[in-house]
C-alpha positions in Angstrom: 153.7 129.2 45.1 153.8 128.5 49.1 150.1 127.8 48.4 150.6 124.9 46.2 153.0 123.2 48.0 150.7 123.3 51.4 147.9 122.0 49.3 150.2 119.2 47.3 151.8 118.8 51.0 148.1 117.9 52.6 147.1 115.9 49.4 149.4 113.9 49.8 149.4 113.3 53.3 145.5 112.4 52.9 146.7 110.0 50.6 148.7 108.2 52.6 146.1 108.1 55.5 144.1 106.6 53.2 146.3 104.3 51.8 147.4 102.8 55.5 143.5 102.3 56.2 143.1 100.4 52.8 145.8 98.3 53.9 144.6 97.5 58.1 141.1 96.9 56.6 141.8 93.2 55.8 143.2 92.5 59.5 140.1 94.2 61.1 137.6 91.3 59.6 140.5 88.9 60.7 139.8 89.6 64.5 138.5 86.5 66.6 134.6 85.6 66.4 134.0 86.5 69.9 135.6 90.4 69.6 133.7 90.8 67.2 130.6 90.0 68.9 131.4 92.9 71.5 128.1 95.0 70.6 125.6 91.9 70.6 123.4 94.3 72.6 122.9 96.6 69.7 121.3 93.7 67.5 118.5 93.7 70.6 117.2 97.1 69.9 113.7 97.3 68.0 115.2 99.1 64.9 112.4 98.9 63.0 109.8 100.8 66.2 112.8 103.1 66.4 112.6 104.3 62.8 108.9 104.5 62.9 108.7 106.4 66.2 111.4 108.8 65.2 109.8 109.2 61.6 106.4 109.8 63.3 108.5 112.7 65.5 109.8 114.0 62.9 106.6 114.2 60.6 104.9 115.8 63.5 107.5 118.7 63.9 107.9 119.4 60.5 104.1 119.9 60.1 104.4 122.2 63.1 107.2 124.4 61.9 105.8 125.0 58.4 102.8 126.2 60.1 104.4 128.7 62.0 106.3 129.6 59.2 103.1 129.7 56.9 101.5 132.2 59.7 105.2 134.2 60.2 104.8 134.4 56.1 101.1 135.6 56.7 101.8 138.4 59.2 104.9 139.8 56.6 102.5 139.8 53.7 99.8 141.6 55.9 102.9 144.3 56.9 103.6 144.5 53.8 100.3 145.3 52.7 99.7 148.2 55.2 102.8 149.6 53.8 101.8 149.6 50.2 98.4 150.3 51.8 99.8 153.9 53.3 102.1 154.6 50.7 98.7 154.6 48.3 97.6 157.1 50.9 99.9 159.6 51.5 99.9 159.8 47.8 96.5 160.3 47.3 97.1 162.8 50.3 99.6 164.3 48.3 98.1 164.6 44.8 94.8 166.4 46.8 96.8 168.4 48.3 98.9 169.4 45.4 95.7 169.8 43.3 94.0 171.7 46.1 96.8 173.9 46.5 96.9 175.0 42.7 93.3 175.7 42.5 93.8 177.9 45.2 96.6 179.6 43.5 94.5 179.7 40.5 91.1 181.1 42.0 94.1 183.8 43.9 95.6 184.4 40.2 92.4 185.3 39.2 90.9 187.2 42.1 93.9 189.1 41.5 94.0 189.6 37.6 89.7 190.6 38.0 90.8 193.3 40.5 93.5 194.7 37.9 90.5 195.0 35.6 88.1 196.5 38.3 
């Protein structure tokens, strides 16, 4: 219950923030032609080369880092591979050994069971 009323507390709080900027809005476009014309500087700047270098910039580095992420993604699947690559392996390893080592306890069975006959 102390939840709710922090939460219906802040609401309401953010409302009425809100509600004092909705009404000081008008009297900000009220202020005197020449205040307004404090940042007359910023209408200089080449906005348009601006965009086009810093799109340019960006185009460039984005190219670059999804190359190194393309060879970052070509070195894990390579690891991976030489993983799946040696697990093949021992297996193999494993099966010939397996297999090698019954035949051997097969060919011993029956050296065995032929000298019982002998």
């Amino acid at each position: 219950m102390f939840n709710y009323f922090l939460q219906a507390g802040l609401f309401i709080g953010l409302a009425a923030v809100i509600y004092i900027f909705i009404k000081a809005a008008p009297r900000v476009s009220d202020l005197p032609q020449d205040k307004k014309e404090h940042f007359h500087w910023f209408k200089r700047l080449p906005l348009d080369k601006l965009d086009n270098l810093v799109s340019c910039f960006l185009e460039k580095w984005l190219r670059r880092i999804r190359v190194f992420l393309m060879k970052v993604d070509s070195a894990i699947i390579r690891q991976i591979n030489k993983v799946k690559n040696n697990k093949q392996v021992t297996e193999k390893k494993e099966e010939f050994f397996k297999s090698s080592l019954t035949e051997n306890n097969k060919t011993e069975e029956g050296d065995k069971k032929e000298k019982n006959f002998k």
